[in-house]
C-alpha positions, 0 to 999 in steps of 0.5 A: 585049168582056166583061173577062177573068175573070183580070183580074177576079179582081183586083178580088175582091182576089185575085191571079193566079200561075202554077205554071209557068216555063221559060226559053222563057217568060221569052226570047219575051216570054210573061211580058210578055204574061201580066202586061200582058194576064192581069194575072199578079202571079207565078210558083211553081216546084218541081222538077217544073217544073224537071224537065219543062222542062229534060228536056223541051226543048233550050232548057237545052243550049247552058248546060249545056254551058258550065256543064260546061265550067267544071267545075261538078257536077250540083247545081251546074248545076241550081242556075246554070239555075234561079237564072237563070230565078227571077232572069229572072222576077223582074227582069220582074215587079219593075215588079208588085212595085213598083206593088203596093209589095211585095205582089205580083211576086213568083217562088218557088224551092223548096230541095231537097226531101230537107232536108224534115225537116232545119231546119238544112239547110234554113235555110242553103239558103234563106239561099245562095239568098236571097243568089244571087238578090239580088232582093226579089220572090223566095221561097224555099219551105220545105216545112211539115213540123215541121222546116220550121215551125221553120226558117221562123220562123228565116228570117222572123227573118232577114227572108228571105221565105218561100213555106212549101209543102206545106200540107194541114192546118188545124192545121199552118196555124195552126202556120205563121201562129203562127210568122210572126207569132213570126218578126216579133215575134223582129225586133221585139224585136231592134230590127230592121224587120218591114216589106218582109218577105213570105210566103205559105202555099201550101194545095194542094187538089186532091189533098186531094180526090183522096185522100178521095174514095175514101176516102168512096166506101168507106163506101157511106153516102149522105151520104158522097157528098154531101161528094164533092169537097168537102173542099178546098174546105171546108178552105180556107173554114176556113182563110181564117176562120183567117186572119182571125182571126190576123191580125185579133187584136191580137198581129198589130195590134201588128206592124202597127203597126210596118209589117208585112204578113200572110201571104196565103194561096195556093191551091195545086194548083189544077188539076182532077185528076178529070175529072168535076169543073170544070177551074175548079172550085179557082178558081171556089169560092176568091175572095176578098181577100188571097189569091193563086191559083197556077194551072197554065198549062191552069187559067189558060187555061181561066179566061181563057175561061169563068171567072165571077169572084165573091165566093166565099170566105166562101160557105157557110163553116158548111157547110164547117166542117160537111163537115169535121165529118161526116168524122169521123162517116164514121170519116175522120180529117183528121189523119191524112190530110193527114199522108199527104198531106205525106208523099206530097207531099214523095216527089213532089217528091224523085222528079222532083229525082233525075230532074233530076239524072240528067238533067242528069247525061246532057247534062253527060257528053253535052256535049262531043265528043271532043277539043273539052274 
């Protein structure tokens, strides 16, 4: 029988997530089974997830009612359902985060995506959810708008670990490995520990790609068609250079030296938006050591089945820094794309939060019967 290719993925260096949770998984055993069976080393979450599921199913009633009952609000409810699921998810992979001495193991819950632009806020929600799950193999994903990079140096100085999300750009990359790197320095200087602290900084791709391509099909240049989903890739490619450069220079040495760990990079919105192009294709092209590969469940089955996992990362990573390069020539702006992109990113994570809360709102006013509250 030939390896699985997820498994093998690990030998790469690369560890295998999943961009999916829902409670069902996590009370019929399929969480086990992923980790023993797919070598599954976490999970992400956001409000889409949340949404889908809890909309989606009846699994969440019978609690809701209860919460209800007790007089909780809305906001109340949802955080009681998704704090218990995160906590659930992370009690099952701590043996992970455990073996891997806490690299891995780890479950992300995202604080309400309507602070995205108040540091602040966002700093005192993650510190609330951060002290709720009480769980060393959680993250708390902070968006990586302006305001998040800040509020996320303050959480890594507090020692809260951080899954900054909604990464598109390269510059706003290096923005957050600097301010991790200056979060851990910020300890260091107060005498306090930088090891056993964790982040990661989630780079989503696909929609980079669905974004220019039409884009450079507009220009009706033939060598714009040749960078066709191209761009991701090339992104991340640059990135991961970034990434060693970083964390291979002697500022981080030094924070090394005290025990701490870099931040990985993680391939986010890996899941193939245009059917023209590979449903592996944000999987295949990305492998490569210290970094992590979050993948909707379609995209991790489809790897499971006909995946060829190879050393891929530092293919061609000229070439990439060339794509990059040509877009400017074809009159695109990178720069201002991605800011298009987190600012589209942020609505499509608000959209399905306020569609959660209205409908656990339904169920709330819905979960008691005449007489019985």
């Amino acid at each position: 029988m030939n390896e699985n290719p997820l498994l093998k993925l690990g030998s790469f260096g690369q560890s295998v997530w999943l961009d999916y949770i829902h409670r069902r998984l996590i009370d019929s055993g399929g969480l086990k089974r992923l980790i023993a069976e797919d070598g599954l080393c976490g999970i992400t979450s956001n409000p889409n997830i949340f949404d889908e599921a809890i909309e989606g199913s009846d699994v969440y009633d019978d609690a809701i009612r209860a919460l209800a009952r007790d007089g909780k609000s809305v906001e109340q409810i949802y955080e009681a359902l998704t704090t218990e699921d995160v906590g659930g998810a992370a009690d099952i992979l701590r043996p992970v985060f455990d073996k891997k001495r806490g690299r891995d193991g780890f479950v992300s819950i995202e604080v309400n995506p309507h602070l995205a632009h108040e540091e602040q806020a966002t700093v005192e929600e993650a510190r609330r959810l951060w002290k709720t799950l009480a769980r060393p193999n959680v993250l708390i994903k902070v968006p990586a708008t302006l305001e998040g990079v800040k509020a996320f140096r303050r959480l890594i100085g507090e020692g809260i670990n951080v899954n900054v999300t909604l990464l598109f750009g390269l510059p706003r990359y290096r923005m957050v490995a600097d301010a991790y790197v200056a979060g851990l320095e910020d300890r260091a200087a107060r005498g306090l520990p930088v090891e056993n602290i964790a982040s990661v900084a989630s780079f989503f791709l696909s929609r980079i790609d669905v974004m220019v391509d039409p884009m450079l099909e507009k220009t009706g240049m033939a060598d714009a068609r040749k960078l066709h989903g191209q761009i991701a890739e090339s992104s991340a490619k640059v990135a991961y250079r970034m990434y060693k450069e970083i964390f291979g220079g002697e500022r981080f040495r030094k924070l090394a030296g005290l025990g701490a760990g870099t931040q990985r990079l993680l391939w986010a919105s890996t899941g193939a938006k245009n059917p023209g192009y590979s449903d592996i294709k944000y999987v295949e092209a990305l492998i490569g050591p210290e970094t992590v590969n979050t993948m909707p469940i379609k995209t991790l089955e489809a790897y499971r089945d006909h995946g060829n996992p190879k050393p891929s990362l530092e293919e061609d990573i000229d070439e990439a820094q060339g794509c990059l390069a040509r877009l400017a020539a074809l009159g695109i702006d990178i720069d201002e794309v991605t800011r298009r992109l987190e600012d589209d990113g942020i609505e499509k994570f608000n959209r399905p939060y306020d569609s959660l809360m209205s409908n656990i709102q339904k169920k709330r006013s819905g979960s008691c019967l005449p007489g019985q509250c």
